[in-house]
VOKOLDO-750611 format. One line per 10 residues: their letters; for each residue x, z, y of C-alpha. Coordinates in steps of 0.1 Angstrom, whole numbers. Layout:
N
a	X:Z:Y ~ ... .
# end
This chain:
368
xxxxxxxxxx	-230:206:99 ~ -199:184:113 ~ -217:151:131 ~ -190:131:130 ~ -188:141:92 ~ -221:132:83 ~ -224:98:105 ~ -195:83:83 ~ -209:97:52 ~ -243:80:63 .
xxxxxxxxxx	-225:45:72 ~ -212:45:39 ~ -243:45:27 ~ -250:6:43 ~ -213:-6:28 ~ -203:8:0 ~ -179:-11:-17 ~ -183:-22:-52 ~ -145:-9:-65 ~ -136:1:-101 .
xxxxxxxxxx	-123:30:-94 ~ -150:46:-76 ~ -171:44:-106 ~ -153:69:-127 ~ -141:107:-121 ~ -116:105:-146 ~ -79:117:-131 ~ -62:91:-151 ~ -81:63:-137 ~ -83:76:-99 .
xxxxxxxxxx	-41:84:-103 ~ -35:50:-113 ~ -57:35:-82 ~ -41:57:-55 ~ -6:49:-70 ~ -11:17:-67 ~ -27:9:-38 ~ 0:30:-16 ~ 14:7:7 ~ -7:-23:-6 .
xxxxxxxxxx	-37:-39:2 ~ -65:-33:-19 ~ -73:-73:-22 ~ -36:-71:-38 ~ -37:-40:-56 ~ -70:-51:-77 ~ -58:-71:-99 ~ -30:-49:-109 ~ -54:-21:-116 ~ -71:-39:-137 .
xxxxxxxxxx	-41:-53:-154 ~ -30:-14:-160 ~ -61:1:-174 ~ -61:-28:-201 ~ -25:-26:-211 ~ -24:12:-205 ~ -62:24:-213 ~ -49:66:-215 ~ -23:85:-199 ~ -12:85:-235 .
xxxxxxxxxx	-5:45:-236 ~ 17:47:-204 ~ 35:75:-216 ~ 44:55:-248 ~ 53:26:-230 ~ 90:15:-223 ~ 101:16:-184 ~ 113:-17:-185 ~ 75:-27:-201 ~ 61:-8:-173 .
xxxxxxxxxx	84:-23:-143 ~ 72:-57:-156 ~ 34:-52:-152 ~ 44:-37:-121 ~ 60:-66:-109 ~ 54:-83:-76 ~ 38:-46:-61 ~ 77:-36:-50 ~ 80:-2:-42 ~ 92:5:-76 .
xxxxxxxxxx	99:40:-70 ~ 62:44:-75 ~ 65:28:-108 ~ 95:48:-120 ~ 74:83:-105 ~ 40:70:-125 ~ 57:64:-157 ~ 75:99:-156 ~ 46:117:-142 ~ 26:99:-176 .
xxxxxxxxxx	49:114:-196 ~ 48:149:-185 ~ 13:151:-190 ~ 11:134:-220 ~ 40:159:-233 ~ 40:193:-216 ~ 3:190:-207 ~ -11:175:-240 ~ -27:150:-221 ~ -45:166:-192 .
xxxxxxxxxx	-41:167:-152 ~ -39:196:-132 ~ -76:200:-121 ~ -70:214:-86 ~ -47:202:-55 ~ -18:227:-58 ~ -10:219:-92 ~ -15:184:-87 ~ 15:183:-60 ~ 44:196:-79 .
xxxxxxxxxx	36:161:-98 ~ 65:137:-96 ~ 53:109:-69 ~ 23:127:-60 ~ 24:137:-26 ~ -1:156:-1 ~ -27:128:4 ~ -28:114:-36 ~ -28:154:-43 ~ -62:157:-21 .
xxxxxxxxxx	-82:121:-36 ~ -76:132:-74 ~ -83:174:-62 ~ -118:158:-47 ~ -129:127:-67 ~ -121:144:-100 ~ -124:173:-96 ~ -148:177:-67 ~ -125:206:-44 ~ -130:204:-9 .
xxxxxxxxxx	-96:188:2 ~ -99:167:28 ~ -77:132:22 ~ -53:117:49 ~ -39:81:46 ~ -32:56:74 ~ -69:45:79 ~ -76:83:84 ~ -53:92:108 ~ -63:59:130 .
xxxxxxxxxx	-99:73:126 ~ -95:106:136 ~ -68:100:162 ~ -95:77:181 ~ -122:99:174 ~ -105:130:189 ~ -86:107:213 ~ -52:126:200 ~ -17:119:220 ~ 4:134:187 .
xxxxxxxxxx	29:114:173 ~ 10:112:136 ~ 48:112:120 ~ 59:143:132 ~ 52:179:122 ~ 31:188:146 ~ 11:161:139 ~ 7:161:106 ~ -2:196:105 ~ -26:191:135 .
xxxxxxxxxx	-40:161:113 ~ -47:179:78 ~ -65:211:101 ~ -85:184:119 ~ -96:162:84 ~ -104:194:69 ~ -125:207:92 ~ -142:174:104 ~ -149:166:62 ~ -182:175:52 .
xxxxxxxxxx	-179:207:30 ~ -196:196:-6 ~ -193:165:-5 ~ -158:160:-4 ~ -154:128:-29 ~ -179:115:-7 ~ -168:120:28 ~ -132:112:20 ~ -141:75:4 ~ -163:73:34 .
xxxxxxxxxx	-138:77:61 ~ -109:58:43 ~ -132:24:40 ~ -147:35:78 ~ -109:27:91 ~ -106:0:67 ~ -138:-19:75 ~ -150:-9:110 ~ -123:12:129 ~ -98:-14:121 .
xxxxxxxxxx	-59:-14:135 ~ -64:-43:159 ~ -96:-55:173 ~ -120:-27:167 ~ -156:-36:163 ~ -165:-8:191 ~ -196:-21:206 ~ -216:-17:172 ~ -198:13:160 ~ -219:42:145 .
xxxxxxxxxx	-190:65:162 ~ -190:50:201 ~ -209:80:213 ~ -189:104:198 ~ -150:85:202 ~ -133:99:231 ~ -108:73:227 ~ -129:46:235 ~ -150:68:263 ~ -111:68:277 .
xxxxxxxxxx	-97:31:270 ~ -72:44:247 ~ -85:28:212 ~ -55:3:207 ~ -31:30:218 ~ -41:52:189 ~ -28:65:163 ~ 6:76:183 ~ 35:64:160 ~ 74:69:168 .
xxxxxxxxxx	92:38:170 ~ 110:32:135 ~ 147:26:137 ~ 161:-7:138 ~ 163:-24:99 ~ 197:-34:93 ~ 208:-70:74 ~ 219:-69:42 ~ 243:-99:28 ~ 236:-104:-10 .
xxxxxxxxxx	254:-132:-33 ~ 240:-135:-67 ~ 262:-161:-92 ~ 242:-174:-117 ~ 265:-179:-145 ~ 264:-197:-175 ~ 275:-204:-211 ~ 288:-235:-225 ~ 259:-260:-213 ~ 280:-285:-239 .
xxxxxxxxxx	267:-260:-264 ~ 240:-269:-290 ~ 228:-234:-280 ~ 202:-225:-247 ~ 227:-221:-223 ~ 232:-179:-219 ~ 227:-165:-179 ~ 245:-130:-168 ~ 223:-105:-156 ~ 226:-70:-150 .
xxxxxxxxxx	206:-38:-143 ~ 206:-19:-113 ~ 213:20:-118 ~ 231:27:-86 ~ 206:49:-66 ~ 198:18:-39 ~ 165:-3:-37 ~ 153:-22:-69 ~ 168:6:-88 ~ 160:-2:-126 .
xxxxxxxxxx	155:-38:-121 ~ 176:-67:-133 ~ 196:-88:-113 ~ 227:-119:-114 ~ 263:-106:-113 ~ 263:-92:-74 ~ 288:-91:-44 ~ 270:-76:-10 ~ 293:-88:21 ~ 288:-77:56 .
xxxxxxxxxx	274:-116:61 ~ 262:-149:46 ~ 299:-164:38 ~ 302:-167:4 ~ 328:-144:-17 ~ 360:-164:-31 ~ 358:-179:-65 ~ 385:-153:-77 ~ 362:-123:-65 ~ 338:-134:-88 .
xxxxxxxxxx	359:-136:-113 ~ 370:-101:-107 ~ 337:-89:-110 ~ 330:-106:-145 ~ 363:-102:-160 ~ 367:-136:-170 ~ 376:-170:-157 ~ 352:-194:-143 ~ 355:-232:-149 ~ 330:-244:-122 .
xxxxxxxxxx	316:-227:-94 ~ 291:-244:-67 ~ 285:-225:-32 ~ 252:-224:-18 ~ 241:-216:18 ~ 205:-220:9 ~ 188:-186:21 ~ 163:-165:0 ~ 148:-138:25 ~ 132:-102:16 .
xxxxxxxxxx	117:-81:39 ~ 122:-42:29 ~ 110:-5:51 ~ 139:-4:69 ~ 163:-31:64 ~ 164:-71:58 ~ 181:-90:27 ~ 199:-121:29 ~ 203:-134:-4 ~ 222:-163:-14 .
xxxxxxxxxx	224:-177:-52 ~ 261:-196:-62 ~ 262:-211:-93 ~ 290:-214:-122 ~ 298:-218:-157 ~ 321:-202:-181 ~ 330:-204:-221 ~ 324:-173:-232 ~ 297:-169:-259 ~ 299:-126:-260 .
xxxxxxxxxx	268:-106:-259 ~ 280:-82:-236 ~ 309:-83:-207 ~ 325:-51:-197 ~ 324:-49:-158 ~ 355:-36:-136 ~ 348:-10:-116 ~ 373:-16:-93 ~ 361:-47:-82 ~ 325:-33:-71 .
xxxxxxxxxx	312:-40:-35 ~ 282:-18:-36 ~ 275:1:-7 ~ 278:38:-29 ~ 310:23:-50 ~ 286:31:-79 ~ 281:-2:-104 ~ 267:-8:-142 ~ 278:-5:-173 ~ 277:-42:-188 .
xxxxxxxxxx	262:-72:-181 ~ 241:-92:-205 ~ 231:-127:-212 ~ 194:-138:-212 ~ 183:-174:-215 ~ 162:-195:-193 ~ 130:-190:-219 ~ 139:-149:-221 ~ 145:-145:-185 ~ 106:-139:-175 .
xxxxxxxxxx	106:-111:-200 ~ 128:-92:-171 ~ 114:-75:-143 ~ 140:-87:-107 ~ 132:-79:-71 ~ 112:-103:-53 ~ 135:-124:-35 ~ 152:-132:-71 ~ 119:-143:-84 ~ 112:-165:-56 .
xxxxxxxx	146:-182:-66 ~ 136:-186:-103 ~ 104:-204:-95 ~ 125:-231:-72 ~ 146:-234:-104 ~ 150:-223:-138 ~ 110:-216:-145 ~ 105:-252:-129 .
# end
């Protein structure tokens, strides 16, 4: 029997945490936790949990849903890949599965969004196969454990990491051991500032017999993000009108971030001067009668790069549903752009899902 295995399992034991989703083996439920929790804290991802399982109660009910329905109770999680992925992957298993997930870990990982470690949690708390999980809090764990100089990013790592979990889990008890181990680095073999003097592990962690604990897990240094320059103009209609005034937005299709989420009438620049008024109008097509330039800065903070937003406003007469956008005048990054724009209002712009740094502008303005 693994030691190490079965000391975590037992420290479990003491701090189990009350979570909804440990209290059910149902793949739907358990999918929707891991999805959502990837690259977000669980104190932040609770609330959307909850917020799924009662508007989407059955891989049926996401299926069924609309992706702009779905992107909006998503919203505020970013990451919207893992949106996109979880509304596809519904609908696959809804439609070519009639409803029911792949009960083992192979299957589960020719899933769209469903990688190696959300393969192994559903594989073992479903479905109870001995698949050993491995998510940050492992890979601190068991890098400090085994004292391990491997880069955890690499190949060699992560194949020395999966043999090591595997072989460290305690055969069995799988859904067990791998809940265990995930709140161990979560709760007590935390990042910075270890609790190592009352640590069930200090006899056993070679890391800390060698004063390497804060130097593990090894990670190579990400490349450098790069600044981003975007200038939103938020347009619109005849505010003489009797009319709600009508604001230009616009989806994003291009494959970039915030793909599938709404946005103002855009020009990226390679920095935070704002484009001419006759750019602008370029890009809409039409004449603008007013135009006011803003050097107030919105900020958004993505993997591997930094956006610099600024928002210009202006006004124009037109009263059309839809403008038809000129390609020619695009200043995206892949020379892709949209189809149309169209007009929401200030009371039907909150029924649109935008990127964070846009919402952080609409509650300084038009919801206030």
């Amino acid at each position: 029997m693994n030691i190490i295995g079965t000391k975590i399992v037992d420290w479990h034991k003491q701090i189990d945490r009350d979570l909804p989703w440990k209290q059910t083996d149902d793949p739907y439920f358990i999918w929707l936790s891991e999805i959502i929790l990837q690259q977000t804290r669980v104190q932040q991802g609770l609330p959307y949990y909850l917020k799924f399982i009662k508007q989407y109660p059955s891989v049926h009910d996401l299926a069924n849903a609309n992706q702009e329905e779905v992107f909006k109770t998503w919203e505020g999680l970013g990451y919207y890949s893992r949106a996109r992925n979880l509304h596809k992957t519904a609908k696959y298993i809804n439609g070519t599965l009639n409803g029911k997930f792949p009960n083992n870990y192979d299957d589960l990982l020719k899933l769209s969004g469903i990688g190696p470690y959300t393969a192994a949690a559903i594989s073992s708390f479903a479905f109870d196969e001995d698949r050993a999980v491995l998510d940050g809090n492992v890979f601190r764990v068991l890098s400090r454990i085994y004292d391990i100089d491997i880069d955890i990013l690499s190949s060699k790592g992560k194949k020395a990491f999966a043999e090591l979990a595997n072989s460290t889990m305690v055969q069995g008890k799988s859904a067990i051991y791998n809940q265990a181990i995930m709140d161990f680095g979560a709760l007590q073999c935390v990042p910075a500032n270890p609790n190592c003097m009352f640590c069930p592990l200090q006899a056993n962690c070679l890391a800390f017999a060698n004063g390497t604990v804060l130097k593990r897990p090894v990670k190579k240094k990400s490349r450098p993000k790069r600044n981003r320059f975007f200038h939103f103009l938020i347009t619109a209609s005849d505010e003489n009108s009797e009319y709600e005034p009508k604001i230009l937005i616009e989806r994003r299709e291009s494959k970039d971030i915030w793909q599938g989420l709404y946005q103002f009438p855009l020009l990226e620049t390679n920095n935070h001067k704002a484009p001419s008024r006759t750019s602008w109008e370029e890009l809409i097509g039409q004449k603008l009668d007013l135009i006011e330039t803003s050097h107030e800065e919105f900020k958004q903070t993505l993997s591997h790069q930094y956006i610099h937003a600024y928002f210009h406003r202006a006004s124009l007469q037109t009263t059309e549903n839809t403008l038809q956008i000129n390609d020619s005048s695009s200043l995206y990054e892949d020379n892709s752009k949209m189809s149309t724009f169209q007009f929401a209002t200030a009371t039907t712009i909150s029924n649109f899902s935008f990127p964070r740094v846009i919402r952080e502008y609409l509650k300084c303005t038009l919801y206030n």
